[in-house]
N, C-alpha and C positions, 0 to 999 in steps of 0.2 A: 410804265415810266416813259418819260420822253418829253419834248418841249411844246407848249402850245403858247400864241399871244392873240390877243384881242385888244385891238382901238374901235372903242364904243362910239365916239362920237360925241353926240348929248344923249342915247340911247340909256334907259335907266337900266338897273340889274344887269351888268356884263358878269359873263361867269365863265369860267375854265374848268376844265375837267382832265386832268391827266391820265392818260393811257392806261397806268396802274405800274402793280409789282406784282410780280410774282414771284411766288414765295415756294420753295421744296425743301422738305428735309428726307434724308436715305437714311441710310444703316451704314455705317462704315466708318472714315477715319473721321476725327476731331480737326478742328482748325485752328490758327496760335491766337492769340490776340492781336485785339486793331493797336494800329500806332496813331498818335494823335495827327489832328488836320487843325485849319485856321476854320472862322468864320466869321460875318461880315455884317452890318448895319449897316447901310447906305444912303445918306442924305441926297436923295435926286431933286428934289423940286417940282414944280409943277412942270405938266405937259398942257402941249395945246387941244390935247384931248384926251376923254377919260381911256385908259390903258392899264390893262391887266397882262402879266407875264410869269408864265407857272414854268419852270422846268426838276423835274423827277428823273434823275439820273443818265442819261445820255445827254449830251449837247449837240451843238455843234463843232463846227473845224477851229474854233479859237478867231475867226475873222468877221465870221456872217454876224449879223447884228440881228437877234430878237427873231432866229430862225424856226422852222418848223417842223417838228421831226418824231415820226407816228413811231423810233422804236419802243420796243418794251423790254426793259432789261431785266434779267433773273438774278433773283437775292436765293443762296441755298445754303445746306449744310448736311453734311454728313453726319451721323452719330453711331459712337464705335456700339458694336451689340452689348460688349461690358457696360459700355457706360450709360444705358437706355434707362431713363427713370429716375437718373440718382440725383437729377434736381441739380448735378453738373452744368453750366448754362455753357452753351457752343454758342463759338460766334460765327457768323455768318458771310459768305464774299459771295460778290457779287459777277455780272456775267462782263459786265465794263470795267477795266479796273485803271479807266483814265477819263474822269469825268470831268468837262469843261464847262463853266459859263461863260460866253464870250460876250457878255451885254457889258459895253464899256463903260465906265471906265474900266469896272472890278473884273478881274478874270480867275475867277478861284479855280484851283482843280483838285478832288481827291483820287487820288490815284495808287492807294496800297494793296488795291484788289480786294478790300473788303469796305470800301466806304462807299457811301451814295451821296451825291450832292444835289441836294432841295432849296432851290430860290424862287422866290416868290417876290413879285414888284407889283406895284397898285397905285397909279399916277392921276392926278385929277387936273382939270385948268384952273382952280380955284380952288384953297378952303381945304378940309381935308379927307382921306381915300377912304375911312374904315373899311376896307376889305379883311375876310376872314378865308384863312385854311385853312381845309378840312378834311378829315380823310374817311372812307367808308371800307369797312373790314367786319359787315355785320356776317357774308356768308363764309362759314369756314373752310381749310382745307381739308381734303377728301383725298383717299388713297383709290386704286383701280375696286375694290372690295363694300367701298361706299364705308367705310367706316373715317371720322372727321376729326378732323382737331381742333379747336378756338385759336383763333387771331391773339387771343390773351396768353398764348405761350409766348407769343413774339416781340421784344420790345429794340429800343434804341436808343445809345448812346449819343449826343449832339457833340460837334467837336470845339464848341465851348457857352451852345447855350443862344445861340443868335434865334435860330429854331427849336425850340426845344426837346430836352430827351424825353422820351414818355413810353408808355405801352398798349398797344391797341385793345382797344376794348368790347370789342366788337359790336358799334354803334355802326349805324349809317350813314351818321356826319358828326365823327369825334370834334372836335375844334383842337389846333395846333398853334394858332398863331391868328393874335388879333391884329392890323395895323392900321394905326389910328391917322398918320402921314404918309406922305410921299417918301417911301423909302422903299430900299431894297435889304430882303433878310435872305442870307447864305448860311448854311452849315454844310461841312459832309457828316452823312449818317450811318454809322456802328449799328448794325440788327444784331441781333441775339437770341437765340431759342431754350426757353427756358428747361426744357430734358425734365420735370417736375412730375411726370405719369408715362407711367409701361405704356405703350399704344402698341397695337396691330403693327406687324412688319408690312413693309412696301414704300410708295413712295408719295409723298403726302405735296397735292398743288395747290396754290390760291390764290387771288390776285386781290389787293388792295385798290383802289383807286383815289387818289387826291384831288379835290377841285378848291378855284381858289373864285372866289365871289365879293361881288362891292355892288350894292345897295344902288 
């Protein structure tokens, strides 16, 4: 997770690639439920050059504009031993539990310690962006034992749909979000593990990564 941007120029195909998520589920305690967040469509308008802007949960300080920043932030969950398998879904927090976009105007932040905030901007000088995000969750998580999980345990709630909620599938390049203008799309993101099969005890890692691409 973390923030990347790109000013292409007239350079064709600008593409982003987000840092990722990482994803752990334990043994142990359950988590409460997320509380609701805002989210955001944003009419920016044309730039004087094509521009792409990804950020996957960390931001920056609220000031810096359109900043750059390599962390990678941890989505996990505990699951009690009683409750392994019963298709009980736990929800998931994460390792930032104050996530900023400081790209002005909009400054959203989820901050309940279980949300992620996903924005995605795609500017052109003319005419319009169609940039598409995407997320890739084909390799699964693996415990120290080598035994795996699918990506398709884990899905997310959107906190109203700006990005949408959905479930990984464990594609290469799932697609999340097509945008056909110059705009900017905001949600914070509710994960959740769906608890649906007994697995091996231990501690199960994986990393997602999101990129965001324009033609």
């Amino acid at each position: 997770m973390g923030v990347a941007n790109c000013n292409a120029g007239n350079a064709k195909g600008p593409r982003l690639s987000g840092r990722g998520l990482f994803v752990y589920v334990f043994a142990g305690l359950a988590l409460a439920a997320a509380l609701p967040a805002q989210a955001l469509v944003f009419n920016l308008g044309n730039s004087p050059v094509r521009q792409l802007h990804l950020q996957v949960g960390s931001g920056g300080n609220g000031s810096q504009v359109m900043p750059v920043n390599p962390t990678v932030d941890v989505v996990s969950v505990t699951v009690p031993a009683g409750a392994l398998g019963n298709a009980s879904s736990q929800v998931m927090s994460t390792s930032n539990s104050n996530t900023i976009d400081p790209y002005p105007p909009v400054k959203l932040t989820c901050a309940d310690g279980r949300q992620v905030l996903v924005s995605a901007i795609a500017r052109v000088p003319f005419g319009i962006a169609n940039a598409t995000l995407t997320v890739n969750s084909a390799a699964p998580l693996a415990n120290a034992s080598g035994e795996t999980l699918p990506f398709s345990q884990i899905s997310w709630t959107s906190s109203d749909g700006a990005i949408p909620s959905g479930t990984f599938n464990t594609s290469a390049a799932q697609t999340l979000l097509n945008m056909t203008t110059s705009q900017q799309y905001e949600s914070c993101h509710t994960f959740r593990y769906a608890n649906t099969g007994v697995v091996a005890a231990g501690t199960y890692r994986g990393r997602v990564t999101y990129t965001l691409s324009m033609p």
